[in-house]
N, C-alpha and C positions, 0 to 999 in steps of 0.2 A: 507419359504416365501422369497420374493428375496428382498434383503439387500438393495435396490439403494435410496437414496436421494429421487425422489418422492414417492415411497411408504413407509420410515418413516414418510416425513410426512399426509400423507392420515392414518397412524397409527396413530398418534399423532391425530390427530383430529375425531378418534372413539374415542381413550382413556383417552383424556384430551380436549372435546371440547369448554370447556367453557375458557379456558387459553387463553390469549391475545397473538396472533402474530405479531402485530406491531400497532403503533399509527403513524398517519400522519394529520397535519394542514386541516383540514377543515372550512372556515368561520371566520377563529381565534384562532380557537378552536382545539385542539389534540383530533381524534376523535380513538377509539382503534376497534381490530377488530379481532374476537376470529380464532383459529385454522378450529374450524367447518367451519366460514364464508370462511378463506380465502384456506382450500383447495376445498370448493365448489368454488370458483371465478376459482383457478387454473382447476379444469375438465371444467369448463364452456369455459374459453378459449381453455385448449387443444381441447376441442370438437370445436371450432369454427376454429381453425387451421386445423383440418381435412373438416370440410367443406367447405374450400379452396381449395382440394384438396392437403394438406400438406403429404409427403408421409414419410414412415418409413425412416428415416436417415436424412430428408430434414434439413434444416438450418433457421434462424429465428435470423435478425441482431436487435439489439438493442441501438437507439441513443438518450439518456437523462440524465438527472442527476436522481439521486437517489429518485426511486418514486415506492409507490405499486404497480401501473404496467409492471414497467421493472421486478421486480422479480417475479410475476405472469405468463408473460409471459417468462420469462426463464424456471420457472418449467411447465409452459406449451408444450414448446417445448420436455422439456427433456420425458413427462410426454406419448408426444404426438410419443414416439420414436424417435425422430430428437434428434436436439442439437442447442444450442442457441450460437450466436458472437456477444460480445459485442463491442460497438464503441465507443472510446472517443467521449465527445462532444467538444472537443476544434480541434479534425481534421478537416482539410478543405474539401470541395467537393472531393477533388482528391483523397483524403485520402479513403475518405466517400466511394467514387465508386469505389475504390477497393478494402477494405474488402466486401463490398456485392457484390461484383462480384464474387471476388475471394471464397467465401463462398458459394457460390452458395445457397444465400438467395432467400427462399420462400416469404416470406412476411419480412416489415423492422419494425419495431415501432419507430416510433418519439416521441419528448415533444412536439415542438412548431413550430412555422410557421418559425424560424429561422433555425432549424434543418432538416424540412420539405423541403426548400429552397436547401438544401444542395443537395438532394436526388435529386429533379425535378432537378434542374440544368444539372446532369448528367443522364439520366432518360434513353435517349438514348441509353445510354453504359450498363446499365441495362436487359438484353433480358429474362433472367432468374427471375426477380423477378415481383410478379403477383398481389402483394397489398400494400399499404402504410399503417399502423392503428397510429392513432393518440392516446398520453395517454388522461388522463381522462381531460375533461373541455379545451381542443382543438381542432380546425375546420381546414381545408384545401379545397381546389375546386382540382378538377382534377378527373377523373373519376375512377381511380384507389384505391382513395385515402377514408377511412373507419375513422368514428370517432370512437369512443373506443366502447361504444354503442352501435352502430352496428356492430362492429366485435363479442359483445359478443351473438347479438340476432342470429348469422349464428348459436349457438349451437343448438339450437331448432331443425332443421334439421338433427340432428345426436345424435341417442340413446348413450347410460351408454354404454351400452355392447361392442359397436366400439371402448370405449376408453380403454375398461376393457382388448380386447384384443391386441393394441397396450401396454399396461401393463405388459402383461403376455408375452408378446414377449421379452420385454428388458432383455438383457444380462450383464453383472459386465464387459465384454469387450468391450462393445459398446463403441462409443464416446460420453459424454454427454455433452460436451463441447468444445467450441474451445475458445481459448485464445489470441486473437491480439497482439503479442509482442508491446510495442510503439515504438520500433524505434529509436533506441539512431543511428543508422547507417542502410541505407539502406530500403526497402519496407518491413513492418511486417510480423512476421510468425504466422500461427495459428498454437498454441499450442493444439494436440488433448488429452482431458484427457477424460480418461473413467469413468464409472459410478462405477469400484472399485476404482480407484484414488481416488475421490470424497469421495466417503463413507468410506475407512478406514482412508482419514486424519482426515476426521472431527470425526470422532468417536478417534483417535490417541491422536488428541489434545485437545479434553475434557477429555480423559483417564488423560492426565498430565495437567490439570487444564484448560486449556484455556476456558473451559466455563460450568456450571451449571444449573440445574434446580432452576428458578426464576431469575435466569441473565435479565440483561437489556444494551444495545448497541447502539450506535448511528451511523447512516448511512451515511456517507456524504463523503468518497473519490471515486474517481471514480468507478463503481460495472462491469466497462469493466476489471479491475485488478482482478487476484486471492484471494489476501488478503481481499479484502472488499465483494468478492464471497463468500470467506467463513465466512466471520463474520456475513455477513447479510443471505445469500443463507441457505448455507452448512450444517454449525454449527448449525443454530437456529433450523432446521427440524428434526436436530441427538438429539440436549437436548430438545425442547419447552422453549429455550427464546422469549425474547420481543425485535424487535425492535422500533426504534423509526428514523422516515426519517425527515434528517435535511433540515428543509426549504431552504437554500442556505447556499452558502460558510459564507456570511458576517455573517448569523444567527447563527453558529454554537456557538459562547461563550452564547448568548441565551438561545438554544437548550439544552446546556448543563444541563444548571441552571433547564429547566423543566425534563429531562431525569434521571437527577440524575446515569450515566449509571455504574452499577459494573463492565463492560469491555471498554474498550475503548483503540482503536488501530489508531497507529499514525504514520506517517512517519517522518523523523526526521526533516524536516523541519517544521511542526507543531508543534512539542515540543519544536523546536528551537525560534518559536514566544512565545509561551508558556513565556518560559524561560525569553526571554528579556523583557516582560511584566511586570513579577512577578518580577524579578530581579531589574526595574525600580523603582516598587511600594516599593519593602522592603529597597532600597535604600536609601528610601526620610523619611524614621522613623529617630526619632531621640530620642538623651535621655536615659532613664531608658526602655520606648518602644525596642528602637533598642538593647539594654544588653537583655533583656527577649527573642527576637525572635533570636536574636544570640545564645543564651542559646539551645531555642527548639529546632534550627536548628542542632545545634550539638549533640544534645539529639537523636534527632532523626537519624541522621547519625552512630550513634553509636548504636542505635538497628537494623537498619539494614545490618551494617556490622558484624553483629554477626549471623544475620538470615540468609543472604546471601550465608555463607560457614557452613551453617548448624547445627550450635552454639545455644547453650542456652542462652537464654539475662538473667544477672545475676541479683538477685533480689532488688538492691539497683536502677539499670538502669529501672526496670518495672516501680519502683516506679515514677522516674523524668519522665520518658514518658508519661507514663498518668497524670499525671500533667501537663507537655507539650503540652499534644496534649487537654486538658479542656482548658489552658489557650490562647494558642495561636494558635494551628496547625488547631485543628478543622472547626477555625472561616474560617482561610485560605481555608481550603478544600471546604466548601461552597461556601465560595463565587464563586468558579471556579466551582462548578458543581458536584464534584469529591467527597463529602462526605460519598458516598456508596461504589467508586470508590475500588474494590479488585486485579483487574487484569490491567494493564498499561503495554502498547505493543508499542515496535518501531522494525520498520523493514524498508522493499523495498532501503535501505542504510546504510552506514556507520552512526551513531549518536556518537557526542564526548562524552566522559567517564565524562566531567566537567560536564552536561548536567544529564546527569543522577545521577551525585551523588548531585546536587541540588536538585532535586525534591523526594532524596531519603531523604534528609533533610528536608521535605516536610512531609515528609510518605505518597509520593507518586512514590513507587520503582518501576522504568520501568524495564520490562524486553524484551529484546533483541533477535527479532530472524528473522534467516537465510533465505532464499532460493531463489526460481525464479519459474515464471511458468512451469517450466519444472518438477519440480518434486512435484506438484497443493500446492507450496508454503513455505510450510519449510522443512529444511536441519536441524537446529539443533533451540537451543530453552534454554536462561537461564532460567531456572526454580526456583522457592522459594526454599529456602534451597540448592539451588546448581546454583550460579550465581556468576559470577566473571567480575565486570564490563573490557571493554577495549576487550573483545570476545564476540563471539553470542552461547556461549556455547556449551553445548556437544549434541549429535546427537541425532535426535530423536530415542525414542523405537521403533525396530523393521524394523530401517534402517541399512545398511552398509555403512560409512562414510570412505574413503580414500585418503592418499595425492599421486599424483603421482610421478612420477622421477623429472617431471618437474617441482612442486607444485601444480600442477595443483588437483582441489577438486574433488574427483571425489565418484558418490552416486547408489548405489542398494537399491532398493526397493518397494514397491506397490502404493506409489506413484511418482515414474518414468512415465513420459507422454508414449504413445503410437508412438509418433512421429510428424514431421511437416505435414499440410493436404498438399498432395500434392507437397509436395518437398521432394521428397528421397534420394537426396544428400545429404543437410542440416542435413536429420535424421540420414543417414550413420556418418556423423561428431558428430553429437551429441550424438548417443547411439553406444557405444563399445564394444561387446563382455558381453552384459545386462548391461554396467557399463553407466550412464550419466557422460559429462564431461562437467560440469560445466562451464568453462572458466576462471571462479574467482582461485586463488591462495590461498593459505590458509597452516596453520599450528596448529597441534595439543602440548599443554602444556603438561608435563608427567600426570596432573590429566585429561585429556581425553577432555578442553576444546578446543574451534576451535576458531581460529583468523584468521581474514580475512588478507591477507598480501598487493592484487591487485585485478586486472582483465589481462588476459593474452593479450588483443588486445589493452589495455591501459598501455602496460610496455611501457617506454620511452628508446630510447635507443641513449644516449649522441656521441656525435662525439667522443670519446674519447672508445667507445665500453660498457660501460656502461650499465646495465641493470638497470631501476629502477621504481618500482611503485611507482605513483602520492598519490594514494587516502590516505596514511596514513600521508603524509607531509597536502594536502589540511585538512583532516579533524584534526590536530595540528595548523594549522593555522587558523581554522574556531572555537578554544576555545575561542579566543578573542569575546567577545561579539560582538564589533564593526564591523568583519569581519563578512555579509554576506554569500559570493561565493568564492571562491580561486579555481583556473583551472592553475596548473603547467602546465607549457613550456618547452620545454629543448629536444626534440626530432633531430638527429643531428645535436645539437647545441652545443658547448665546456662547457655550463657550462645553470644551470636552474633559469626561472624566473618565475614573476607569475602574474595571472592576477587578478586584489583584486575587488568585489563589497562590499559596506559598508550598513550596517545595520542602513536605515532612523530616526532611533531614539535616537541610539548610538550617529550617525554622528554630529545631532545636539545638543549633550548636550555636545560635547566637543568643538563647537561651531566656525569651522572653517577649512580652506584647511592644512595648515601650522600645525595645531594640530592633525587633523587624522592623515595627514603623518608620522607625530612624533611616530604617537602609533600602526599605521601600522608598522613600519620598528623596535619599539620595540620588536612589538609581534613575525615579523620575525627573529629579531638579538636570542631572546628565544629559538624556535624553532630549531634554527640553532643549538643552544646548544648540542642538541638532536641530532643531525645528522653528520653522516660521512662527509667527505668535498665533495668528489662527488654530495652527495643529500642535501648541504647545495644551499637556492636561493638565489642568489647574486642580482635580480635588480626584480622589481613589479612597476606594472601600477595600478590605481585606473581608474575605467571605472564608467560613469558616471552616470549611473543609474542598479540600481539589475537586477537581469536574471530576465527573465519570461517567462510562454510557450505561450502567445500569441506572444511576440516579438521573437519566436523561440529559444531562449538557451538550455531552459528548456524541457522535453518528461513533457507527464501528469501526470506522477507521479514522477515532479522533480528531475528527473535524470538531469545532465548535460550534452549538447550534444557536445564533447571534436570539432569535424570536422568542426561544425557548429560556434562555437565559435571562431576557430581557423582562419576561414576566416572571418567572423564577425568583429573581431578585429586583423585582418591581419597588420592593419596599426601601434596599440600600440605595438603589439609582437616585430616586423621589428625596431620600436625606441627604444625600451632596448637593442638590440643588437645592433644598430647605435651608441651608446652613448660613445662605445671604439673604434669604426672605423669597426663594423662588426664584432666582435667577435677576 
């Protein structure tokens, strides 16, 4: 029988249909909704997507946040022999109209009449795309334009067996997906992954734990990324977990509290809020309180520096942990959500090492992993018992992982994308003789782990010939609580600066301009410690409000956009260097 993502789950729901596939806010209320139901929803749409006239390979763009019908309709699509593209919701029209162009979108799915807006606007430039569907409990005018409703009554019109044989057609080679890069530089690429891509990661990374039978997960980064494709998508169809779709961004500490979720994946700027939250809260204990959580916290750090490198926690240590975690750890884990919490994930960035050995003091150990859409998400993967914070660990089973001459990362294996749709230069640059070449730089420890070292088109290269990657000075200077963003400078320029945003909360508890600076220019003189003189920053601007991606710094999955910022703040750059007569 053939192995693809939509037919585990059409298996899963003969053999476990009464198992919950996701819960989502109805009326107030978390309404849940078994495997049976929702791969009946998914043929109901692939069937109505064919009565579109959707044809074998077509395309199927998707613009909303996280909701049962973008993932319905994704496996519809794939389900229906096409392939689905996902779209940020924070792109603009222009953006908008050119992945469903460029996609050559059959039909698009919208959330709201904001994102619907997006669409009409450019409607004209559109010639290829034949219907608008609105998700569930929204309307639109336009004759094109289908509420959820009635796109699902068009199945009526097209028998089981239309869809049974679009089924039996699909091949492990196909496309089942295309992946919109965001764009840190230049118009996005769709990443094509195939339907074996798909199916051996997800089946890969439940092999080395990433997810179980009765797991539960919570949805809410953008599901246009790979990462949250496979948390929410991929993954849950290979085990039969439960999701649970976060009402909004703001709702998510919420969310949590009901989800209770044993996985839960983060990028590191969410853990980075995390942290400066709890780090607030445990701060303001005082007393024989503050000796006891002091205590846990070290308690617990010390079990899982022993579990980490694959060590037996020795039995005077069990004893004070679970003591620890009765007395104090527990209550904490609750409170945050996280008391089922088994598996804790950061990726799509670099995350500091202080960051995670906090919340391992928590006993709540993040583990750290690698990759990019190109290869449908991860390159390597610290795993329990073999995890070393400050890398993303060693390479996934059943990949080839190598450095090149240049340092350059470079990876073989079955889930290597197929290529860019449509750009065969691009794909000529990116797959080499079956090798991907990553871009990222990187180096392997004698025990097999991988450390990120740069990015190849973000080496800086000093007036003085210098080669040097930013990201490991930014994320040393981003330990500082206070420090938000840090975006090094120094590209031919004699010597490197940086550009600092501060963490709104930090900021004000030190309570003033004259005292950040102070602890700014601490945390840097630290750092500096650490570095050659070349890559020591001799001068930093504080800019005056944090990145964001509506104010453009930021891609949607918080990457920082080095080009974008650089002329953004072209004025504070040009005064660090003014400040000695121009360098």
């Amino acid at each position: 029988m053939n192995d693809t993502i939509p037919h585990r789950l059409l298996r899963l729901a003969a053999e476990r249909p009464s198992t919950v596939a996701y819960h989502h806010k109805v009326g107030g209320r978390w309404q849940p909704t078994t495997y049976r139901t929702f791969a009946e929803q998914v043929r109901t749409a692939a069937r109505a997507l064919i009565a579109l006239g959707f044809p074998r390979g077509g395309k199927v763009a998707l613009l909303g946040f996280n909701r049962p019908e973008w993932v319905i309709l994704d496996h519809a699509a794939m389900m229906a022999g096409g392939a689905p593209a996902g779209i940020y919701t924070t792109c603009s029209p222009d953006e908008v109209q050119y992945i469903v162009h460029h996609s050559e979108s059959h039909v698009v799915l919208v959330e709201d009449a904001a994102q619907l807006a997006k669409v009409q606007s450019r409607r004209d430039q559109l010639p290829r795309l034949h219907r608008i569907v609105m998700m569930r409990g929204a309307s639109g005018t336009g004759s094109d334009v289908l509420t959820w409703e009635d796109f699902l009554a068009l199945a009526e019109g097209v028998p089981e067996s239309a869809l049974d044989e679009r089924l039996d057609a699909i091949r492990l080679a196909d496309v089942a997906t295309l992946i919109y890069t965001s764009g840190t530089t230049g118009p996005p690429k769709g990443v094509m992954l195939s339907h074996d891509n798909l199916a051996w990661t997800a089946r890969t990374l439940i092999d080395v734990g990433g997810a179980r039978d009765g797991d539960v997960s919570l949805s809410y980064l953008p599901l246009s990324h790979i990462a949250e494709q496979m948390a929410t998508i991929h993954m849950p169809a290979t085990a039969g977990s439960t999701v649970y779709y976060a009402e909004s961004l703001d709702r998510i500490p919420d969310n949590l509290k009901d989800a209770r979720p044993t996985v839960f994946f983060g990028v590191p700027r969410i853990w980075e809020k995390f942290h400066a939250a709890m780090a607030h809260r445990l701060g303001e204990v005082t007393g024989a309180k503050k000796a006891l959580v002091t205590w846990a916290q070290k308690t617990c750090a010390a079990v899982h520096a022993h579990r980490d490198r694959g060590a037996a926690v020795p039995r005077l240590l069990q004893v004070q942990y679970r003591l620890a975690r009765r007395l104090v750890i527990d209550k904490i884990k609750l409170a945050l959500g996280f008391d089922r919490a088994t598996n804790l994930i950061s990726g799509a960035a670099p995350i500091a090492p202080d960051v995670l050995a906090f919340f391992a003091s928590l006993d709540l150990p993040i583990r750290e992993i690698y990759g990019q859409s190109e290869d449908t998400g991860p390159t390597s993967f610290n795993l329990d018992g073999k995890t070393r914070l400050g890398t993303v660990g060693p390479p996934l089973p059943g990949l080839e992982v190598k450095i090149a001459d240049d340092g350059e990362i470079l990876v073989r294996g079955r889930n290597v994308f197929l290529g860019y749709y449509k750009e065969p230069e691009a794909t000529a640059e990116a797959l080499r003789d079956g090798w991907l070449c990553s871009g990222d730089l990187g180096a392997f420890d004698r025990d097999g782990f991988l450390t990120i070292t740069g990015r190849k088109k973000e080496i800086i290269i000093t007036a003085g010939g210098k080669n040097i990657a930013p990201k490991n000075i930014e994320a040393a200077l981003k330990e500082s609580p206070l420090v938000g963003e840090a975006v090094v400078i120094g590209d031919r320029r004699k010597y490197l600066t940086v550009l600092i945003t501060i963490e709104p909360a930090a900021g004000e508890k030190l309570g003033g301009a004259d005292a950040i600076r102070t602890a700014v220019q601490a945390q840097i003189d630290q750092v500096n410690q650490t570095l050659a003189r070349v890559e020591q920053v001799k001068r930093f601007a504080i800019l005056p409000r944090p990145f964001g991606i509506d104010t453009g710094e930021l891609t949607p999955t918080m990457k920082i956009k080095r080009k974008v910022i650089a002329q953004m703040y072209a004025h504070e750059i040009d005064a660090m260097y003014a400040l000695d007569g121009g360098e």
